[in-house]
C-alpha positions, 0 to 999 in steps of 0.5 A: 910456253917455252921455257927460258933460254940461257940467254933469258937466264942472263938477262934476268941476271943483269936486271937484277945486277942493274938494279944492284949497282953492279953496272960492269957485272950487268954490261957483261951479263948482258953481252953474254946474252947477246953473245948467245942470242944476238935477236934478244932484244931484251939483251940489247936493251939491257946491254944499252942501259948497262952502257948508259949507266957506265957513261958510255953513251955513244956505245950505248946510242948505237945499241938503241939505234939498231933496235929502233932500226929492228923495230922502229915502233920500240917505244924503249929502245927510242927511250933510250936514244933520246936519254943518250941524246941528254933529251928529257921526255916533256912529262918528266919536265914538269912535276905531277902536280904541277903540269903547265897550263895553256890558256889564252892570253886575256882578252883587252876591252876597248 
């Protein structure tokens, strides 16, 4: 196993800063990392959450928008454009326990 790269170095950093509530520490963070390692897909995926979190969603799109289009099977990063988008997953629409039931309509004797 290699071990981490500077870039690695600073993404790890701007997920702690995230996690922090230090969004413009993070976005640069995370930018450093891209600057260092622009195939990093955990810098651009964390470079796009930082942009969410600031309320930069149309900079924040497009950095979703070239992972997908890098790795259009990237689960997050498609994640990530729907949240940019206002789209909420239709699991987290509904609480856990109270998960909609489809059943067919009553049968009418007669």
């Amino acid at each position: 196993m290699n071990p981490p790269s500077p870039a690695d170095d600073l993404v790890l950093l701007g997920e702690a800063q995230l996690l922090d509530d230090q969004v413009e520490d993070a976005e640069l963070s995370f930018l450093q990392a891209t600057r260092l390692d622009p195939e990093n897909r955990n810098a651009a995926l964390g470079l796009g959450h930082a942009l969410v979190a600031r309320g930069d969603f149309s900079d924040a799109l497009l950095q979703f928008v070239k992972l997908v289009e890098r790795d259009p099977n990237d689960a997050e990063a498609q994640a990530g454009i729907l949240e940019c988008l206002g789209v909420k997953p239709l699991a987290a629409s509904y609480p856990a326990d109270a998960a909609p039931v489809l059943a067919p309509p009553p049968r009418v004797s007669g």
